[in-house]
PyMOL Python script that loads the backbone (N, CA, C, O; Angstrom):
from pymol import cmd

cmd.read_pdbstr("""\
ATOM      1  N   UNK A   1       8.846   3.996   6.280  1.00  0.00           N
ATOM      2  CA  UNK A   1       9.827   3.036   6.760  1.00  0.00           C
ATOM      3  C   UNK A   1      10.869   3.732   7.627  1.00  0.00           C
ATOM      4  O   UNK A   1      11.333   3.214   8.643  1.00  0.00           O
ATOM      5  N   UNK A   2      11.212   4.942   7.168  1.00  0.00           N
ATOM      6  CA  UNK A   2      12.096   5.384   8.134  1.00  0.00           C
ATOM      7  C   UNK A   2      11.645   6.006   9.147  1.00  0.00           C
ATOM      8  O   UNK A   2      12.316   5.839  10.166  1.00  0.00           O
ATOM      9  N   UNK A   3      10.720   6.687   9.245  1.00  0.00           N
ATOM     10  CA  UNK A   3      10.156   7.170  10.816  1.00  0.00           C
ATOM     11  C   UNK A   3       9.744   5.676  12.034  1.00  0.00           C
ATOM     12  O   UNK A   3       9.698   5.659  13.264  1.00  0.00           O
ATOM     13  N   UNK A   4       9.495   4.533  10.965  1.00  0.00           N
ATOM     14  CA  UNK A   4       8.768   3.903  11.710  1.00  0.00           C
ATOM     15  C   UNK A   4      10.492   2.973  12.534  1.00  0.00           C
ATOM     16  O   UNK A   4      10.412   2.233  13.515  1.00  0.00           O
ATOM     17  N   UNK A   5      11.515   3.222  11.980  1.00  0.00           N
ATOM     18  CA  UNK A   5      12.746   2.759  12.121  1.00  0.00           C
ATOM     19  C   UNK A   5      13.307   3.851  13.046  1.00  0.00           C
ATOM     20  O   UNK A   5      14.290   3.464  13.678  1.00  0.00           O
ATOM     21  N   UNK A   6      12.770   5.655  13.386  1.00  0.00           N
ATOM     22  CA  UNK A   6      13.747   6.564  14.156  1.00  0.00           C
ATOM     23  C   UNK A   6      12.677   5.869  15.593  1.00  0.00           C
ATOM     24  O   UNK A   6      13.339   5.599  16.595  1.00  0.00           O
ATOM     25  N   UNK A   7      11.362   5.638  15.677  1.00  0.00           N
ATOM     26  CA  UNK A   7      10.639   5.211  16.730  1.00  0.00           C
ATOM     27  C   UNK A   7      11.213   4.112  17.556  1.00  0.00           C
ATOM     28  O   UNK A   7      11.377   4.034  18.773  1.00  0.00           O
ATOM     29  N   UNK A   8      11.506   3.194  16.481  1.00  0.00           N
ATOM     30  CA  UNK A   8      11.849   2.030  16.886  1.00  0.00           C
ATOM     31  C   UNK A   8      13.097   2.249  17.925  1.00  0.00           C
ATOM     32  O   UNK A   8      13.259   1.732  19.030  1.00  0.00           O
ATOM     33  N   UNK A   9      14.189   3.471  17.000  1.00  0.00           N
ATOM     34  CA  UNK A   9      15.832   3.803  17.736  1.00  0.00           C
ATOM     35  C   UNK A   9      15.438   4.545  19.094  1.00  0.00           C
ATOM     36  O   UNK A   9      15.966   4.178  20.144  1.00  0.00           O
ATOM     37  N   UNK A  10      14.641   5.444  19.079  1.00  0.00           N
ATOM     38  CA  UNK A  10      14.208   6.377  20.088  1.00  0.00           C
ATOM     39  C   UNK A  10      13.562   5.182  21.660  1.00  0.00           C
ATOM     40  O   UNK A  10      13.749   5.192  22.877  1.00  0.00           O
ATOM     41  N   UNK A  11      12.754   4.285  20.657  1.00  0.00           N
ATOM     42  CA  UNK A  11      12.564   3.558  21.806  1.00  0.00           C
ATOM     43  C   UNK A  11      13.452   2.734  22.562  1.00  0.00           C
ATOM     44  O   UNK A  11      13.131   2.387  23.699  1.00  0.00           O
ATOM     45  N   UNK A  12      14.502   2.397  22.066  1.00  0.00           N
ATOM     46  CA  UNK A  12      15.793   1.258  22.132  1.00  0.00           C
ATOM     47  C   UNK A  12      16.371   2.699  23.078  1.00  0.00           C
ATOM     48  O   UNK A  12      16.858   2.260  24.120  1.00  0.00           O
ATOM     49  N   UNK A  13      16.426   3.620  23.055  1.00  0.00           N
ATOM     50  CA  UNK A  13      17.345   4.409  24.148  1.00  0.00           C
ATOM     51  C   UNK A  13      16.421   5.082  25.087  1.00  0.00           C
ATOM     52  O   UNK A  13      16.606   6.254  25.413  1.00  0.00           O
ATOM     53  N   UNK A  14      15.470   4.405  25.513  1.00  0.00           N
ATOM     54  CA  UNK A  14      14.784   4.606  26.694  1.00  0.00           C
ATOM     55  C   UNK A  14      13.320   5.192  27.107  1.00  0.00           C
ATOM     56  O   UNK A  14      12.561   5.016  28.059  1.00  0.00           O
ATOM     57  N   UNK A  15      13.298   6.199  25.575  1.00  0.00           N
ATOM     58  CA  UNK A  15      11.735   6.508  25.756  1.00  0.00           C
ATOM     59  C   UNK A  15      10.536   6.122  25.579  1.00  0.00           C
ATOM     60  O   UNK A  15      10.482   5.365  24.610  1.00  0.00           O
ATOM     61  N   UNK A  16       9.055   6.374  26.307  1.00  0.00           N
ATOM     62  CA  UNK A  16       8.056   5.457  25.611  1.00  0.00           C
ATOM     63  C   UNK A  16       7.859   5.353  24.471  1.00  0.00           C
ATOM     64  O   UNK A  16       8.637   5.841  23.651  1.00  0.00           O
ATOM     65  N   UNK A  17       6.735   4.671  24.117  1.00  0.00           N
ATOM     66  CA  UNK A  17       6.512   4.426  22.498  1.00  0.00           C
ATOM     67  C   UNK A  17       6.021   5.732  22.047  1.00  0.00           C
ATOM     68  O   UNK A  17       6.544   6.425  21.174  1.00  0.00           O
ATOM     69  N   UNK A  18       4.734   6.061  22.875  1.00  0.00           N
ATOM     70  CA  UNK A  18       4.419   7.356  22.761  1.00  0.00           C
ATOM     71  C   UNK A  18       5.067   8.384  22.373  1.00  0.00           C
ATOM     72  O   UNK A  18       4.886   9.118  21.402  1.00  0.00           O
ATOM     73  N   UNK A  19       5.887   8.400  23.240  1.00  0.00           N
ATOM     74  CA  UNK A  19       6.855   9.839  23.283  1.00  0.00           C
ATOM     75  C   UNK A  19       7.723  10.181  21.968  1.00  0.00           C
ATOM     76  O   UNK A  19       7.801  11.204  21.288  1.00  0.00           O
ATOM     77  N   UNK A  20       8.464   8.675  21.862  1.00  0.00           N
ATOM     78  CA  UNK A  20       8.885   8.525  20.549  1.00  0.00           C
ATOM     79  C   UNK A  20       8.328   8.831  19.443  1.00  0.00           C
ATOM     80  O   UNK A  20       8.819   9.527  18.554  1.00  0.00           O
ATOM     81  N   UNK A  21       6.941   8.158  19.463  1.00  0.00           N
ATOM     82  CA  UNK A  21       5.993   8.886  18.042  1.00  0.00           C
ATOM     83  C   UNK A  21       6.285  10.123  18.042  1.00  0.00           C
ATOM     84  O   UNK A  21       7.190  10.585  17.346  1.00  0.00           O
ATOM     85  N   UNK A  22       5.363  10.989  19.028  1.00  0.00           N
ATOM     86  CA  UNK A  22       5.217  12.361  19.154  1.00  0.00           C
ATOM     87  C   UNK A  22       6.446  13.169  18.833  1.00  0.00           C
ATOM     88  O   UNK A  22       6.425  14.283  18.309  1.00  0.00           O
ATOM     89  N   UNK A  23       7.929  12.246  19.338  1.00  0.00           N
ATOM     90  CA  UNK A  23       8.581  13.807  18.682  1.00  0.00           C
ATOM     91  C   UNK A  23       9.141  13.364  17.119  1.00  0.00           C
ATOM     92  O   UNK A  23       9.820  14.157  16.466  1.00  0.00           O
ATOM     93  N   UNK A  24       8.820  12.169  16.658  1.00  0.00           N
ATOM     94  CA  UNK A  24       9.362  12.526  15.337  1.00  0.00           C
ATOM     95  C   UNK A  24       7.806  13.167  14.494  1.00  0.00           C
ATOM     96  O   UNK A  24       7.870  12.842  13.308  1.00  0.00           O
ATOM     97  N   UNK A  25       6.833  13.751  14.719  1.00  0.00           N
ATOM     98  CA  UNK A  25       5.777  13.732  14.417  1.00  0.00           C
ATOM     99  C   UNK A  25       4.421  13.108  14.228  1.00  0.00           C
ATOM    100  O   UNK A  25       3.253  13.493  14.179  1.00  0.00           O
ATOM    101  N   UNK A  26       4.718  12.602  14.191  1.00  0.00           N
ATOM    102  CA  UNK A  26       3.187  11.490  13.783  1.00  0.00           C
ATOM    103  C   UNK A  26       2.451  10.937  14.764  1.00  0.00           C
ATOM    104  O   UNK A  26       3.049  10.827  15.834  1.00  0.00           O
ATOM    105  N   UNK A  27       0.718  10.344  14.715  1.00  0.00           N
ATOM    106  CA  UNK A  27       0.072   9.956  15.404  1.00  0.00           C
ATOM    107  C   UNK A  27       0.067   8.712  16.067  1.00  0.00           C
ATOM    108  O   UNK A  27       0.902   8.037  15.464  1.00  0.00           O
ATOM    109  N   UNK A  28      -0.373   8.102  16.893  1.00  0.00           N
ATOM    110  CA  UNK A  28      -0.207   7.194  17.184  1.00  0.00           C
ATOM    111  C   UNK A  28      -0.595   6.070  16.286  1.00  0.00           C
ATOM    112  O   UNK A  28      -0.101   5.033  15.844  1.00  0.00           O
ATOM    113  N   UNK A  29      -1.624   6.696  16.224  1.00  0.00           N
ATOM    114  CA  UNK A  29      -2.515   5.684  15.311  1.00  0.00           C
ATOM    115  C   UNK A  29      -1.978   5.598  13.871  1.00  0.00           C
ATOM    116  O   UNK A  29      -2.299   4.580  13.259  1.00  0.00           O
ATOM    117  N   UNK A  30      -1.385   6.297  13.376  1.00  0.00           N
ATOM    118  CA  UNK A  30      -0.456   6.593  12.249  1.00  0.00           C
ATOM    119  C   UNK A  30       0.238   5.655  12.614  1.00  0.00           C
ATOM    120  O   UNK A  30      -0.142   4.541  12.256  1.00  0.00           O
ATOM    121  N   UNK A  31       1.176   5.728  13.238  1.00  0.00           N
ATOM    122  CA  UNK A  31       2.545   5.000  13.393  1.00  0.00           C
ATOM    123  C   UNK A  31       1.637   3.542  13.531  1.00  0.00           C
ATOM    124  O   UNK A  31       2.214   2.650  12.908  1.00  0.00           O
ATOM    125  N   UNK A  32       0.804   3.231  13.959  1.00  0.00           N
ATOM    126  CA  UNK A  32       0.553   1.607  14.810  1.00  0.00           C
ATOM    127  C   UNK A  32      -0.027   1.244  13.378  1.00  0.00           C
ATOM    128  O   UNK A  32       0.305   0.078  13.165  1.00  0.00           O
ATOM    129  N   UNK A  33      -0.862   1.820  12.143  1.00  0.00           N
ATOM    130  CA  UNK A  33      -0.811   1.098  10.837  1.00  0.00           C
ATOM    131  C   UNK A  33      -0.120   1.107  10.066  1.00  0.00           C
ATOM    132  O   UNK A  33      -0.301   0.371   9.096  1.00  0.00           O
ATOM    133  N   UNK A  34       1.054   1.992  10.149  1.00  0.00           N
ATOM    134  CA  UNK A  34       1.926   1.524   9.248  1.00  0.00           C
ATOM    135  C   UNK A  34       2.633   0.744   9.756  1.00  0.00           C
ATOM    136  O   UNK A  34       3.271   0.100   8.923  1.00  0.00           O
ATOM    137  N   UNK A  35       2.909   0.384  11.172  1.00  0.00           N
ATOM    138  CA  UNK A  35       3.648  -0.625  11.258  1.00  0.00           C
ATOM    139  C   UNK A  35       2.616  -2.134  10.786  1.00  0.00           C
ATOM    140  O   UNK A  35       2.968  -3.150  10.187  1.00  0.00           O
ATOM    141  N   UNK A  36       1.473  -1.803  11.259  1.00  0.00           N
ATOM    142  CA  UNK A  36       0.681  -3.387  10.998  1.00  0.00           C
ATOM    143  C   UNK A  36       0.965  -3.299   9.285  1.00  0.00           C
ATOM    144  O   UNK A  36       1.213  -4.388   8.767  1.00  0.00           O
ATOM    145  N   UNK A  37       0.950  -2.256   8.489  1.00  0.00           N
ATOM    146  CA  UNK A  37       0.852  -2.409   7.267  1.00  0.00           C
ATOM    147  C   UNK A  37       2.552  -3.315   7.006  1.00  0.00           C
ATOM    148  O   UNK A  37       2.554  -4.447   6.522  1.00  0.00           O
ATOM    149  N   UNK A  38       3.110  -3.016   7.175  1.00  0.00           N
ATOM    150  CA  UNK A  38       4.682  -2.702   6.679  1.00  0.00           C
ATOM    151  C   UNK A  38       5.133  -3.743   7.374  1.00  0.00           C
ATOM    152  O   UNK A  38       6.122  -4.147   6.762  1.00  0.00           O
ATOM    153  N   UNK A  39       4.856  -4.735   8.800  1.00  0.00           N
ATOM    154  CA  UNK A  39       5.438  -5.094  10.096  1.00  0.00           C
ATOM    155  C   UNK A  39       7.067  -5.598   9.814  1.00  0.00           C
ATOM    156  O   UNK A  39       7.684  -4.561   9.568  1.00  0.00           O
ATOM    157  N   UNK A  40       7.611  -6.278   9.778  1.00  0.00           N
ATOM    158  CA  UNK A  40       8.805  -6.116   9.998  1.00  0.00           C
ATOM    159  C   UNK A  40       9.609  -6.337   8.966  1.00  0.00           C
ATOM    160  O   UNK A  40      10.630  -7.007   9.123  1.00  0.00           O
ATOM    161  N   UNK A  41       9.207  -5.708   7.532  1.00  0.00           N
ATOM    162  CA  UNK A  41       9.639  -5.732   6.010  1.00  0.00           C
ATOM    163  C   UNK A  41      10.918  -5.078   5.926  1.00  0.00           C
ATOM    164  O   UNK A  41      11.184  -4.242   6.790  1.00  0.00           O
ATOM    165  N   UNK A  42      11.647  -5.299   5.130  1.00  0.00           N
ATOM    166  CA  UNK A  42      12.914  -4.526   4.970  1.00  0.00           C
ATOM    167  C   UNK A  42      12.575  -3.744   3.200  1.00  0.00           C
ATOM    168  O   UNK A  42      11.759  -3.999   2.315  1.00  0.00           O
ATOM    169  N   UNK A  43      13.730  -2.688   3.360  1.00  0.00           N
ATOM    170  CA  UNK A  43      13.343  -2.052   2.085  1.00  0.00           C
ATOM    171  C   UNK A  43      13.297  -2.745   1.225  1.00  0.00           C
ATOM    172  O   UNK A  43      12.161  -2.605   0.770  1.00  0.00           O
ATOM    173  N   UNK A  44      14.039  -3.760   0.412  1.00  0.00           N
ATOM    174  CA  UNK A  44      14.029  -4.578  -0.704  1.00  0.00           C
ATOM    175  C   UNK A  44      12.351  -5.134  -1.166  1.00  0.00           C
ATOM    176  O   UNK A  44      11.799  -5.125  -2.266  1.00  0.00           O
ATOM    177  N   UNK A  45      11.659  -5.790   0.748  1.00  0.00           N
ATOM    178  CA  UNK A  45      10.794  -6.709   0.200  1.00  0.00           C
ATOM    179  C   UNK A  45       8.965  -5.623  -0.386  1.00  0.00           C
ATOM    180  O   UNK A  45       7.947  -5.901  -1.020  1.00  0.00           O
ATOM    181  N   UNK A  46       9.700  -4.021   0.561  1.00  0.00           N
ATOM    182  CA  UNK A  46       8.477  -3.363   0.705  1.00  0.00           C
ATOM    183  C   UNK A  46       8.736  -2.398  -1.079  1.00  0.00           C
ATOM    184  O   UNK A  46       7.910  -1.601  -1.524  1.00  0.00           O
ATOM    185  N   UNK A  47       9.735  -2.683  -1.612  1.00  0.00           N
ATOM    186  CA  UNK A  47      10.091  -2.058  -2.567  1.00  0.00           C
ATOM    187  C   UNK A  47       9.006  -3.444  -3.924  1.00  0.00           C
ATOM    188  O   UNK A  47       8.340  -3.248  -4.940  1.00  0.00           O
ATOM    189  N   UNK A  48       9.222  -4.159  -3.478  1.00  0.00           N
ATOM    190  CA  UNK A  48       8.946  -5.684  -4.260  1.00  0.00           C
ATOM    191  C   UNK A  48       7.147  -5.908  -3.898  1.00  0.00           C
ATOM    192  O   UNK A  48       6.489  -6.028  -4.931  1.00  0.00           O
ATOM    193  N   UNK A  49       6.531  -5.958  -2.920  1.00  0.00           N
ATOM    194  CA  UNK A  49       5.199  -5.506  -2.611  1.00  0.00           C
ATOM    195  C   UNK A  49       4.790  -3.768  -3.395  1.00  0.00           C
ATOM    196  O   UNK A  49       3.703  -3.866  -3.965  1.00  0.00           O
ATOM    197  N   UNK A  50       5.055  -3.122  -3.456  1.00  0.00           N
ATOM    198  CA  UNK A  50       5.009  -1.868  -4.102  1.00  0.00           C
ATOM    199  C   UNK A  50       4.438  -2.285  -5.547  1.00  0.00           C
ATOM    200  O   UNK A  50       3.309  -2.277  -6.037  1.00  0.00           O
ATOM    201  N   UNK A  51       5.840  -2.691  -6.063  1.00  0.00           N
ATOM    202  CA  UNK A  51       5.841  -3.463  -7.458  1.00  0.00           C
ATOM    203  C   UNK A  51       4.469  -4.273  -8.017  1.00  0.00           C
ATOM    204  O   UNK A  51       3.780  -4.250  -9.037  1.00  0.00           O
ATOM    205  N   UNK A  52       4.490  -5.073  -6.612  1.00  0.00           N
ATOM    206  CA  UNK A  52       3.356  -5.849  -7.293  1.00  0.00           C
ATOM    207  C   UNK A  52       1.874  -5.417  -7.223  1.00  0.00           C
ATOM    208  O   UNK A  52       0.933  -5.894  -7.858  1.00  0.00           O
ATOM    209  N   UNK A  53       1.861  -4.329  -6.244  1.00  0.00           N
ATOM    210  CA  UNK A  53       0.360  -3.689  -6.232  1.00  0.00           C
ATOM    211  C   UNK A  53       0.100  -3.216  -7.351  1.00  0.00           C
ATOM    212  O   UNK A  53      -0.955  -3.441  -7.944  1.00  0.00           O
ATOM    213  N   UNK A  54       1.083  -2.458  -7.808  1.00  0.00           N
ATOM    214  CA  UNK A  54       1.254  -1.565  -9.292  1.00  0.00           C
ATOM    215  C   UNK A  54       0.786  -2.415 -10.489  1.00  0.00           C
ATOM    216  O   UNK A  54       0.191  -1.890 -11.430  1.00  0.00           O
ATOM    217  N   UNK A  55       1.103  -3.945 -10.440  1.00  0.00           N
ATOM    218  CA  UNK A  55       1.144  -4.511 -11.528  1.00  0.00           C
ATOM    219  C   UNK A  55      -0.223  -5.582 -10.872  1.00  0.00           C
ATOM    220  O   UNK A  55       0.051  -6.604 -11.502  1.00  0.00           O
ATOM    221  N   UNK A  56      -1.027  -5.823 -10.328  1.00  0.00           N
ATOM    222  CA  UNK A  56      -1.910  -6.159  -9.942  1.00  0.00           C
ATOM    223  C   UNK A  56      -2.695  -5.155 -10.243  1.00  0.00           C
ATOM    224  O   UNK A  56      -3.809  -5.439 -10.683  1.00  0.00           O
ATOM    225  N   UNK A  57      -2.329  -3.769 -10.088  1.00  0.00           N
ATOM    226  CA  UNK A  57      -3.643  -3.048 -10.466  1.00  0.00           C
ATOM    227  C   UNK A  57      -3.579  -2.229 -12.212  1.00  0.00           C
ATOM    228  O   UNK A  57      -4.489  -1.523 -12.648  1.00  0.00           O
ATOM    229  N   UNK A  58      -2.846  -2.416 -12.643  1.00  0.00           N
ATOM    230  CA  UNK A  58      -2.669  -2.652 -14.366  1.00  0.00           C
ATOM    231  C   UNK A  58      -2.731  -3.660 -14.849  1.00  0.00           C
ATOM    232  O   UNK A  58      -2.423  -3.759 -16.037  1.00  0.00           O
ATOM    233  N   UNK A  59      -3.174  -4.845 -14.077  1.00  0.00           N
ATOM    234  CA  UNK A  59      -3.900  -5.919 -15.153  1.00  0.00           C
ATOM    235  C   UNK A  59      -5.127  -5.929 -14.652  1.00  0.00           C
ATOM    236  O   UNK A  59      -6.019  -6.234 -15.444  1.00  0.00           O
ATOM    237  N   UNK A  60      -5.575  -5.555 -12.997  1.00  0.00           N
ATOM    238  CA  UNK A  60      -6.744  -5.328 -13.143  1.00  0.00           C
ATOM    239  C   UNK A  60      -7.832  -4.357 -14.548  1.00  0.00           C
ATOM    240  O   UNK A  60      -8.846  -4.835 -15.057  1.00  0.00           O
ATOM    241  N   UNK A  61      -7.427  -3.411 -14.781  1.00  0.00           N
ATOM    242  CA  UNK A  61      -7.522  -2.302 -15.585  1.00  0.00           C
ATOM    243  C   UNK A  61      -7.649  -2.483 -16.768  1.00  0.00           C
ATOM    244  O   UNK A  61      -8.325  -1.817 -17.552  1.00  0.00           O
ATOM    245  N   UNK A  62      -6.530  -4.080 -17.133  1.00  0.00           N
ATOM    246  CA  UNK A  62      -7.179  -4.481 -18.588  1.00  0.00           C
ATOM    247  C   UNK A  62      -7.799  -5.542 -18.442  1.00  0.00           C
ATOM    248  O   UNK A  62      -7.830  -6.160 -19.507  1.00  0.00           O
ATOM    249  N   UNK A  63      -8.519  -6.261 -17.300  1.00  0.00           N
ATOM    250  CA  UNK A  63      -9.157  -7.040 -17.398  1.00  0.00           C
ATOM    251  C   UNK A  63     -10.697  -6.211 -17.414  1.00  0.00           C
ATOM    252  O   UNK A  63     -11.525  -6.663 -18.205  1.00  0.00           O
ATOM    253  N   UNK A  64     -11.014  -5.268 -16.745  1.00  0.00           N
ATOM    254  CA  UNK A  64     -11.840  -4.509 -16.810  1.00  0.00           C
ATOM    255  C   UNK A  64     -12.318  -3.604 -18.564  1.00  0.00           C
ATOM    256  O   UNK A  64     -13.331  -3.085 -19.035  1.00  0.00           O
ATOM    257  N   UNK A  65     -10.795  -3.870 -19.047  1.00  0.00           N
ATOM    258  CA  UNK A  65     -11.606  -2.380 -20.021  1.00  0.00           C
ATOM    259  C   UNK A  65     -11.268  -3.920 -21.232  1.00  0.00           C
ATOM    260  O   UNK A  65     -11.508  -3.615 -22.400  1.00  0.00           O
ATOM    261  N   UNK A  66     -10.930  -4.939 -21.100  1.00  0.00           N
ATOM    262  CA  UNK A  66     -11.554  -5.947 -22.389  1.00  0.00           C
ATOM    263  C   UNK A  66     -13.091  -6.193 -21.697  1.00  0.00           C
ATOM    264  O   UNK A  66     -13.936  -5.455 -22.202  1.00  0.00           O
ATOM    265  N   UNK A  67     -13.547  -6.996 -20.752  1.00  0.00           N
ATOM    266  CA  UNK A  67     -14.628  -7.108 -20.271  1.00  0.00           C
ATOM    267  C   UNK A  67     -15.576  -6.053 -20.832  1.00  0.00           C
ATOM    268  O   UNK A  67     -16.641  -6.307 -21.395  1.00  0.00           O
ATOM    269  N   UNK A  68     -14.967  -4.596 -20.570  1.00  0.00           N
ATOM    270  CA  UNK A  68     -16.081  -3.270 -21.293  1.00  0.00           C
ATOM    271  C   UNK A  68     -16.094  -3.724 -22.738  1.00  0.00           C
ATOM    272  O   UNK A  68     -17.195  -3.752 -23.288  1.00  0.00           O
ATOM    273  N   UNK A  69     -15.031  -4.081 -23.423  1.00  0.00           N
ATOM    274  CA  UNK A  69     -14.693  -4.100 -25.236  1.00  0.00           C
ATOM    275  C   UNK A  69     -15.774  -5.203 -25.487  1.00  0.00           C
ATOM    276  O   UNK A  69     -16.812  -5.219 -26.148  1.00  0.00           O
ATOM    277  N   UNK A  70     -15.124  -6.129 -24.695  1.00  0.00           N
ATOM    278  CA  UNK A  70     -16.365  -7.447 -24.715  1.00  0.00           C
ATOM    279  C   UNK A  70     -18.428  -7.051 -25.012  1.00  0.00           C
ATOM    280  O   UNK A  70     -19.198  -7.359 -25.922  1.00  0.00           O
ATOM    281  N   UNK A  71     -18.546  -6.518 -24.138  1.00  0.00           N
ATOM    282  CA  UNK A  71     -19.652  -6.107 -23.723  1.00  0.00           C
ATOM    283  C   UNK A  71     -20.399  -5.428 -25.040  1.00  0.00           C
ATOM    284  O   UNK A  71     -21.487  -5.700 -25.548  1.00  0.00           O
ATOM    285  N   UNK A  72     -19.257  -4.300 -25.449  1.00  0.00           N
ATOM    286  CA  UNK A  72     -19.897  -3.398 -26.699  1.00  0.00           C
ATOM    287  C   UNK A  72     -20.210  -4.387 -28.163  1.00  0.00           C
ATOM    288  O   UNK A  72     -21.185  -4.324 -28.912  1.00  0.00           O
ATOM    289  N   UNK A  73     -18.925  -5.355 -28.247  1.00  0.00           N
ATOM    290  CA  UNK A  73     -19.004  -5.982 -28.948  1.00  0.00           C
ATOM    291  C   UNK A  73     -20.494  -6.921 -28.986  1.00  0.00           C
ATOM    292  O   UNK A  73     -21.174  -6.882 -30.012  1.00  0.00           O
ATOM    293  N   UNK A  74     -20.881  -7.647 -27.954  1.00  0.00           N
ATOM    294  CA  UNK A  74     -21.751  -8.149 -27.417  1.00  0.00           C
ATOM    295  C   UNK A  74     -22.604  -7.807 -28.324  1.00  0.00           C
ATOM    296  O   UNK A  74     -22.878  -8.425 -29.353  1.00  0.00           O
ATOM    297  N   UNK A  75     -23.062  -6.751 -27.925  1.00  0.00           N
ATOM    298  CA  UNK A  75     -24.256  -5.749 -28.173  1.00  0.00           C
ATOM    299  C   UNK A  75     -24.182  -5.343 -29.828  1.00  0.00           C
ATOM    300  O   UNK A  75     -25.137  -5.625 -30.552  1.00  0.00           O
ATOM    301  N   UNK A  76     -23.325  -4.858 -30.214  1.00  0.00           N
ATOM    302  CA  UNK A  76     -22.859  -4.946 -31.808  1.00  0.00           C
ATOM    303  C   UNK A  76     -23.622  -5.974 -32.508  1.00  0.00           C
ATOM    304  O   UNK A  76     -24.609  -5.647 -33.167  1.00  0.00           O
ATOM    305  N   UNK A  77     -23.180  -7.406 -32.404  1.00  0.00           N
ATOM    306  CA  UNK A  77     -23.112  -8.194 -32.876  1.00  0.00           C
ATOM    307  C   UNK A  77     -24.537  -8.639 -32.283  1.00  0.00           C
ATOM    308  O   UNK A  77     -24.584  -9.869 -32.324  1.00  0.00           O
ATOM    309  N   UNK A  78     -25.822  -8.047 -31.700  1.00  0.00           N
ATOM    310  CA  UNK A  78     -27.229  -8.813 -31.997  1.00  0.00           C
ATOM    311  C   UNK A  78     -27.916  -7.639 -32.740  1.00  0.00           C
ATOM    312  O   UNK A  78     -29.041  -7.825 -33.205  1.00  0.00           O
ATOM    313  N   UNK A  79     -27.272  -6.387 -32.884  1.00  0.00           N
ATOM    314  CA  UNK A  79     -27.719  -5.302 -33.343  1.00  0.00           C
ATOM    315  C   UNK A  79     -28.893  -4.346 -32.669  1.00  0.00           C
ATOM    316  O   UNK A  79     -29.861  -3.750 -33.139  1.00  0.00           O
ATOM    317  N   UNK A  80     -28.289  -4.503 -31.224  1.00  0.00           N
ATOM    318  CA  UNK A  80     -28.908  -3.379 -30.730  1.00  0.00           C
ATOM    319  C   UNK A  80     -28.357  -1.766 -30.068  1.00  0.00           C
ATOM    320  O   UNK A  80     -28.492  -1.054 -29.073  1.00  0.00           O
ATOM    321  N   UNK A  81     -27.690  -1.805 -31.344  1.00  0.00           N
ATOM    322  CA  UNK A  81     -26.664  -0.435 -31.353  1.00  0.00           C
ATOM    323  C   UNK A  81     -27.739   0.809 -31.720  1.00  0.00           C
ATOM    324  O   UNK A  81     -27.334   1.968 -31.810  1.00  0.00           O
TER     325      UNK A  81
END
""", "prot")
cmd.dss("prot")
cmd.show_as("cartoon", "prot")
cmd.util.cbc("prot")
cmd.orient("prot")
């Protein structure tokens, strides 16, 4: 968020986009997905998307490992353990 914010300043005082990438480091192609990733989010909402990947992918995780519990049980219970 913040490189993609010194590009943005660098470009507002005259230089290309290019140029701008290049001297705070990064690729072009770098810079052009994180902006498609991120596009014009402020910290709060990219702090709040963060959040929810995290917690989208810890209920994925127990939907997966009951589904496994499920399964053993399954199998338990016709007796082909």
């Amino acid at each position: 968020m913040t490189k993609l914010r010194q590009v943005k300043v660098l470009h507002g005082h005259g230089l290309s986009m290019v140029d701008a990438v290049r001297q705070i480091g990064i690729s072009r192609h770098m810079f052009y997905r994180w902006r498609k990733q991120s596009g014009e989010m402020n910290r709060a909402q990219l702090s709040r998307r963060k959040d929810l990947e995290k917690e989208k992918e810890r209920r994925r995780r127990a939907v997966s490992d009951l589904t496994l519990e499920n399964l053993v049980l399954t199998e338990a219970a016709r007796g082909n353990f």
